[in-house]
C-alpha positions as CSV (number, residue, x, y, z in Angstrom):
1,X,0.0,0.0,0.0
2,X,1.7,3.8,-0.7
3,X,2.9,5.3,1.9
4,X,0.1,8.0,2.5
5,X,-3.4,7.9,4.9
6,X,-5.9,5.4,4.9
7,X,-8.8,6.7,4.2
8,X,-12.8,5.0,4.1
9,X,-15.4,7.4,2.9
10,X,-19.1,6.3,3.9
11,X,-21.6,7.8,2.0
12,X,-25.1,7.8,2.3
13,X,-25.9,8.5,-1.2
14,X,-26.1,4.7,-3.7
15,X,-24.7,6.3,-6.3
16,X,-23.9,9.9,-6.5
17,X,-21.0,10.5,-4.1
18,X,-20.2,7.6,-4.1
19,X,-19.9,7.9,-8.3
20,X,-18.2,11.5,-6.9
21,X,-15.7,10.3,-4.6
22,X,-14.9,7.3,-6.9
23,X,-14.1,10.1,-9.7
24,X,-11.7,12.2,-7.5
25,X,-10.2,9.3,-6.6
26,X,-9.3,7.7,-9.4
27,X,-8.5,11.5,-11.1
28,X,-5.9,11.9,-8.3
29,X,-4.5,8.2,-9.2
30,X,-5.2,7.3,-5.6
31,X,-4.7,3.9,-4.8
32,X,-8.4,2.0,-3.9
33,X,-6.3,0.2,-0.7
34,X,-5.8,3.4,0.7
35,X,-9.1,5.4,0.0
36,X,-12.4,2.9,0.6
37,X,-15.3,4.7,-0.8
38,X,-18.9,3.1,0.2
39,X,-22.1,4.1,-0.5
40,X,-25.5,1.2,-0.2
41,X,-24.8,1.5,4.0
42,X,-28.5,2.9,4.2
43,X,-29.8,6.3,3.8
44,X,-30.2,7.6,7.5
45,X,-27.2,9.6,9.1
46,X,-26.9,7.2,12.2
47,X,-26.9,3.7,10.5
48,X,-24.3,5.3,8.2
49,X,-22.0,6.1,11.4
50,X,-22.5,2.2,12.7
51,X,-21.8,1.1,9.4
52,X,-18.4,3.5,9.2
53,X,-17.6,2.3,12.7
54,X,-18.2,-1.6,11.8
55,X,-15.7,-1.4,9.0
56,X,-13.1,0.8,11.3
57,X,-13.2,-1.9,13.5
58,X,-12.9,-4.6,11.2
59,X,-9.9,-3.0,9.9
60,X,-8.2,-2.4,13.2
61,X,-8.8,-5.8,14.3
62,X,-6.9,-7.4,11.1
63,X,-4.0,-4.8,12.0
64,X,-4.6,-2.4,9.6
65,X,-6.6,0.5,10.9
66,X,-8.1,3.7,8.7
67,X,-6.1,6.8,9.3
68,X,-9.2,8.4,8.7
69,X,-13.1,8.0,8.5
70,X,-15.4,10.2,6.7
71,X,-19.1,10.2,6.8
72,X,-20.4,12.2,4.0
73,X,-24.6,12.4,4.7
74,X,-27.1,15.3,3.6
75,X,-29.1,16.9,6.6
76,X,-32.5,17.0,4.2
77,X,-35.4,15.6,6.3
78,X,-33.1,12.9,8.5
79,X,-34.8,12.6,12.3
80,X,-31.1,11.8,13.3
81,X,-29.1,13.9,11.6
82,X,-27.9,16.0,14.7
83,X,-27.9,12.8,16.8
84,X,-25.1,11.5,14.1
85,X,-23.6,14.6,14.3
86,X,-22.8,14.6,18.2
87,X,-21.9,10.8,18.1
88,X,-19.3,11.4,15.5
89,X,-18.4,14.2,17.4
90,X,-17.6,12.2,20.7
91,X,-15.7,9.8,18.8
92,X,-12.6,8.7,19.4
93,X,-9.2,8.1,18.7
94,X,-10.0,12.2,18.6
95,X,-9.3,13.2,14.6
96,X,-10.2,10.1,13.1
97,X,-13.7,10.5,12.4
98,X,-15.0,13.4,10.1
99,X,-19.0,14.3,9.4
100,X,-18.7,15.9,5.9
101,X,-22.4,17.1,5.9
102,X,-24.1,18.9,3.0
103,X,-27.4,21.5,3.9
104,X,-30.0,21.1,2.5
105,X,-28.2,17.9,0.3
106,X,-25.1,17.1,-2.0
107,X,-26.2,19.2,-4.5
108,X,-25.8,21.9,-3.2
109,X,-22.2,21.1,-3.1
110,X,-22.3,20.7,-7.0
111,X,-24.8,24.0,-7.6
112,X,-21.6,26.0,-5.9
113,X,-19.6,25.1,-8.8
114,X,-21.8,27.7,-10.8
115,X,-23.0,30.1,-8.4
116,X,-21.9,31.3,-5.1
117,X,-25.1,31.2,-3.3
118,X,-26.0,31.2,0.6
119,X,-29.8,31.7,0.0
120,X,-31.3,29.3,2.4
121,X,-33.2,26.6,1.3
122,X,-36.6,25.7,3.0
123,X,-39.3,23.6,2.0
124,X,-42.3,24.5,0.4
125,X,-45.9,22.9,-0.4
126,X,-45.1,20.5,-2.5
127,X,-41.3,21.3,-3.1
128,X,-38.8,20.0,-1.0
129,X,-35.6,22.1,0.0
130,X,-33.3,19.7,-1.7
131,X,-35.7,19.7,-5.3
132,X,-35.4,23.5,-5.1
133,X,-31.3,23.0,-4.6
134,X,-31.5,20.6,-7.6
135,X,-33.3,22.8,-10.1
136,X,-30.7,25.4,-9.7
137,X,-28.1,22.8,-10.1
138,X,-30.1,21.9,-13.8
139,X,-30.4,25.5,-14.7
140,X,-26.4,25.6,-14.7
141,X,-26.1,21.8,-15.5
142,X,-28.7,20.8,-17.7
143,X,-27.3,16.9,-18.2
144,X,-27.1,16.1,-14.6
145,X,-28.8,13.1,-13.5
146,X,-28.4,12.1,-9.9
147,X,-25.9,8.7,-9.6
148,X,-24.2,10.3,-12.9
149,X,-20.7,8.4,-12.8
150,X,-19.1,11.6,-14.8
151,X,-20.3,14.9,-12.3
152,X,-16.6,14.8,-10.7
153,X,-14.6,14.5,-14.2
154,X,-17.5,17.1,-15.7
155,X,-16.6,19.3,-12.5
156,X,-13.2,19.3,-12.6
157,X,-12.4,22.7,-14.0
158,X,-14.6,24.6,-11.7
159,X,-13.5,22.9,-8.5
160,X,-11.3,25.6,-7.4
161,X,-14.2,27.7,-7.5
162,X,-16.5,25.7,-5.9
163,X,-13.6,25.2,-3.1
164,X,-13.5,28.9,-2.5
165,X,-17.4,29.3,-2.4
166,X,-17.7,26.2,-0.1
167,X,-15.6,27.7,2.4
168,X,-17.0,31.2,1.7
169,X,-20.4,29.5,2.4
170,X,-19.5,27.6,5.8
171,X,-18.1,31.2,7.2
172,X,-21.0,33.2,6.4
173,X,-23.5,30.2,8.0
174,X,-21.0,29.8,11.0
175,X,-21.7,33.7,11.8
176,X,-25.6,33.6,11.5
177,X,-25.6,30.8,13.5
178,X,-27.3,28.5,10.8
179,X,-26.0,25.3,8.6
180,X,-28.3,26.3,5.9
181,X,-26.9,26.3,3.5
182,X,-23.9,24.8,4.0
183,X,-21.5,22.2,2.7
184,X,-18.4,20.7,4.4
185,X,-17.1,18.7,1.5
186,X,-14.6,20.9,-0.2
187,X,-12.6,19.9,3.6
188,X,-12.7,16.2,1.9
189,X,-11.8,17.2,-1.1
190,X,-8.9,19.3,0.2
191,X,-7.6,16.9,1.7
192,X,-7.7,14.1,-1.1
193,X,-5.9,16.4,-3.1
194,X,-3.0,16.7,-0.9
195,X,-3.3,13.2,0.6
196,X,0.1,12.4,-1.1
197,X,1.6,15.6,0.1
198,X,4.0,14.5,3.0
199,X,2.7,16.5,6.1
């Protein structure tokens, strides 16, 4: 295995960041031994942490423990999304397990390759926040499809960009004392690129 982190990223997404992470992986020539991406470990924010646990310890136990665990979940309409939060939170070893969380969803993520927005997003009658976050998205992207296999490769130019707005984003929520909108998962994909980068 090269010599850099260890790394399992647990998604609650099928297909679509897991598709995502799969892309920058592979983009960065990152070895699949030392970044683990999952997605299928069910949809809700605290069966995803057991899941990322299980595997940490399976790992550990046969001597070869992550460096790192990342559990990438949307807030959306999850009952136990702040529960998730706190357990991860408590966690330890201390700095091994990371919530990358996206508000209102992923997509939002993606939409800040285009525009810079912190307009919150709140559901309507008939119009969920994450819908509203994903006709935007097709407004910039017209060919997106969620579970694309491509968005990262598609992305790639505009990720600086979307970097900077992500970060931009988390400030301005941090000092209104909100997470909507907000997106942690430029920190993810900050540190994938420099994963190779001895610290």
């Amino acid at each position: 295995m090269p010599p850099y982190a260890k790394v399992l990223i647990v998604c609650e997404g099928e297909k679509t960041e897991p598709n995502y992470f799969q892309g920058l992986r592979d983009y960065y020539g990152l070895n699949t031994a030392n970044v683990e991406v999952c997605g299928e470990c069910d949809s809700n924010p605290m069966s995803l942490f057991r899941y990322a646990k299980q595997r940490y310890r399976e790992e550990k136990d046969a001597g070869d423990a992550f460096d790192r665990v990342y559990c990438v979940f949307d807030k959306d309409t999850h009952a136990d999304y702040a529960q998730a939060l706190d357990a991860i939170r408590r966690m330890t070893p201390k700095e091994t397990y990371f919530a990358i969380t996206s508000v209102p969803c992923f997509e939002y993520w993606l939409l800040l390759h285009f525009v810079p927005t912190t307009r919150p997003y709140n559901a309507l009658p008939g119009n969920s926040a994450c819908n509203q976050v994903l006709a935007e998205l097709k407004n910039n992207l017209p060919e997106y499809e969620k579970g694309s296999d491509t968005v990262f490769l598609s992305l790639i130019d505009l990720l600086a960009f979307a970097k900077a707005n992500a970060a931009r984003g988390l400030r301005v929520a941090e000092l209104n004392s909100t997470d909507n909108p907000s997106t942690r998962v430029h920190l993810l994909v900050d540190f994938l690129q420099n994963i190779k980068t001895p610290s």
